[in-house]
N, C-alpha and C positions, 0 to 999 in steps of 0.2 A: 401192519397187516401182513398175512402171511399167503404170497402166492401160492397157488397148488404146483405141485414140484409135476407128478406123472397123471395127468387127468386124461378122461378117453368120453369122449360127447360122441353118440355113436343113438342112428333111431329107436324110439320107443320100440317095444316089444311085448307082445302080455304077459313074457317072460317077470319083467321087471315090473307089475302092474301091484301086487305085496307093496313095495319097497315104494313106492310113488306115493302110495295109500298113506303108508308110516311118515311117509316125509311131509307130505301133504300135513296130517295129523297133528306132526310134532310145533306144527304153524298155528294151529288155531289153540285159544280164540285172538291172537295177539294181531295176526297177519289174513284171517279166513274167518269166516263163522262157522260154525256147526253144522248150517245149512247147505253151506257151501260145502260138505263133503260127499252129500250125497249125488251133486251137480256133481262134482268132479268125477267120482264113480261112475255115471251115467254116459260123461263124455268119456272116460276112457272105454268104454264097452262100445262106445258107437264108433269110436275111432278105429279101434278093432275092424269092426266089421266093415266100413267104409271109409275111406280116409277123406275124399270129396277136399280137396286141394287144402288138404290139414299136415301142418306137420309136426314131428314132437320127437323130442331128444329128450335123452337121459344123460346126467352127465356122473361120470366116474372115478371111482380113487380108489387106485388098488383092486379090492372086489366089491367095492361099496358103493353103493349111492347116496348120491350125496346129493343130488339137484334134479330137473326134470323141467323142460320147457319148449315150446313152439310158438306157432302161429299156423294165420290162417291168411289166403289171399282174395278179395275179390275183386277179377280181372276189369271188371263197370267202374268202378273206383281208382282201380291201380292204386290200391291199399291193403297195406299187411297188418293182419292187429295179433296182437301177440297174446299166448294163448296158457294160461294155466304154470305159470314160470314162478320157482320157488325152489330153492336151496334149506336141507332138512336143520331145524333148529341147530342139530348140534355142531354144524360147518359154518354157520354165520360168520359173516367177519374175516372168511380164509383168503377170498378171492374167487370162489367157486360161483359165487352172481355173477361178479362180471367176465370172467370166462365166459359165461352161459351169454350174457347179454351181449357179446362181442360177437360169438359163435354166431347166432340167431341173426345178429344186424346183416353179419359178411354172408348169409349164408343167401336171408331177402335182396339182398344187393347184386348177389351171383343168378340169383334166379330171376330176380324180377327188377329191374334197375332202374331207375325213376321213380318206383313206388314211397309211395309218402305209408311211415309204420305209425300205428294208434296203437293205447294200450288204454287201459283203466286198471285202479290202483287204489289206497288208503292213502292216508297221512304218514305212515310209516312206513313207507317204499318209495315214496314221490322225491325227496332228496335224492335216491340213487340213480333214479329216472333223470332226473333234471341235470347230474354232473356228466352225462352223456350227449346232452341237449334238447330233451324233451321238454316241451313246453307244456302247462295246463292250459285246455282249450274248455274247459267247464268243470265245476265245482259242485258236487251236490252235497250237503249236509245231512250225516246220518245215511250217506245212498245206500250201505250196506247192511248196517244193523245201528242202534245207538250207540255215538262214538265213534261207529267206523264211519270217517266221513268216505265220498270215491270223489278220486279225481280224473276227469277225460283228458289224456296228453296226446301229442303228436311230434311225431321226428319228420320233416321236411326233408327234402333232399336238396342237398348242398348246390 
């Protein structure tokens, strides 16, 4: 695997709202559904205009994007659930996830310390999930669409 040598994880912006879209895109149907793009469009527009304890990074190489990921926290819970996080097909494989997913975890940990992170996910994400220490805490078959099954995980804190 090849770590990213100069990356810059820096917040969303609507500047970079194109390029989220493309990467988002370049994911389905393997990693997103169809359906799921216009969800994702919808939540970048709201996010825009109200952040309401949301956060979202974009992460970068050179002038490019290349990934795009956050969360969300609710204080009742003291739980982070992670929010919209995907690296654009053609970075797969570089190191650019778990950059992103390291970023994300140190960032929940600085702001909100004791919080337990949830995510939901496919069959084809939950591997990279679990080598972090996510567990699945529920299974649903087909959650997303036929074949996509979702899986509910959680990170506990240590």
């Amino acid at each position: 695997m090849l770590l990213p040598e100069t990356i810059q994880i820096t917040e969303y912006t609507n500047d970079w709202r194109h390029h989220c879209l493309d990467a988002f895109i370049s994911n389905v149907p393997d990693f997103f559904t169809e359906a799921e793009v216009t969800q994702y469009e919808s939540w970048l527009d709201l996010l825009q205009e109200e952040k309401n304890g949301s956060y979202y990074f974009v992460v970068i190489s050179g002038n490019t994007l290349v990934g795009c990921g956050g969360f969300g926290y609710d204080e009742k819970k003291n739980e982070a659930t992670f929010a919209w996080g995907f690296v654009h097909r053609t970075f797969h494989k570089q190191g650019f996830g778990k950059q992103l997913l390291i970023y994300r975890l140190n960032k929940i940990r600085e702001l909100y310390p004791g919080a337990s992170i949830i995510l939901d996910t496919t069959q084809h994400s939950k591997p990279f999930f679990e080598r972090y220490g996510f567990v699945t805490v529920k299974y649903t078959e087909n959650g997303y669409s036929n074949g996509m099954h979702r899986y509910d995980m959680i990170l506990t804190v240590d």
